[in-house]
C-alpha positions, 0 to 999 in steps of 0.5 A: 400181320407184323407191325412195320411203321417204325422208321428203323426196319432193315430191307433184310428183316422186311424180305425175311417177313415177307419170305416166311408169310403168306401174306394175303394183300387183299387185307394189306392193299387198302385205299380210303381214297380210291372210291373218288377217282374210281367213281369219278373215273371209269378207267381207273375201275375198269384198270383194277379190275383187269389188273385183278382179272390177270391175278393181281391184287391191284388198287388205285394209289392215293387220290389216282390216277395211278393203278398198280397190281401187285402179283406172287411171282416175276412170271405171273407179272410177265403173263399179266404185262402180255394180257394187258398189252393185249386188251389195249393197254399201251406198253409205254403206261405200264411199269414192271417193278421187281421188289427184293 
């Protein structure tokens, strides 16, 4: 994986990175914080896990209490917002992001 934490990486060289790799996020979505809040708090596992369910590879960002899923295409997120909304989640709590 390319080294990306100098300040000074233009938008395009860090879209053409992520164009030319198959990256795998798994490896790249890491919390040393996530096992509190989730442990604490249920919801937070169980949202993860719902999110990854859909194809996501999804974490707790920072101490919580946000989750977030990141997926290969605007499709599969699609598909993801519709299976969410239909296990319960209120479309108001969820925020699709587009990246690029």
């Amino acid at each position: 994986m390319k080294d990306f934490h100098s300040s000074k990486i233009s938008a395009t060289d860090l879209k053409s990175y992520w164009q030319e790799e198959t990256l795998n996020l798994s490896k790249a979505i890491y919390n040393d914080l996530a096992f509190a809040p989730r442990q604490k708090f249920p919801i937070l596992q169980k949202a993860v896990e719902d999110l990854q369910e859909t194809g996501a590879e999804a974490e707790v960002s920072g101490s919580g209490p946000t989750v977030f899923g990141a997926f290969n295409s605007v499709k599969d997120r699609n598909s993801a917002f519709e299976r969410l909304v239909k296990l319960g989640y209120p479309k108001k709590n969820i925020y699709k992001a587009t990246a690029g």
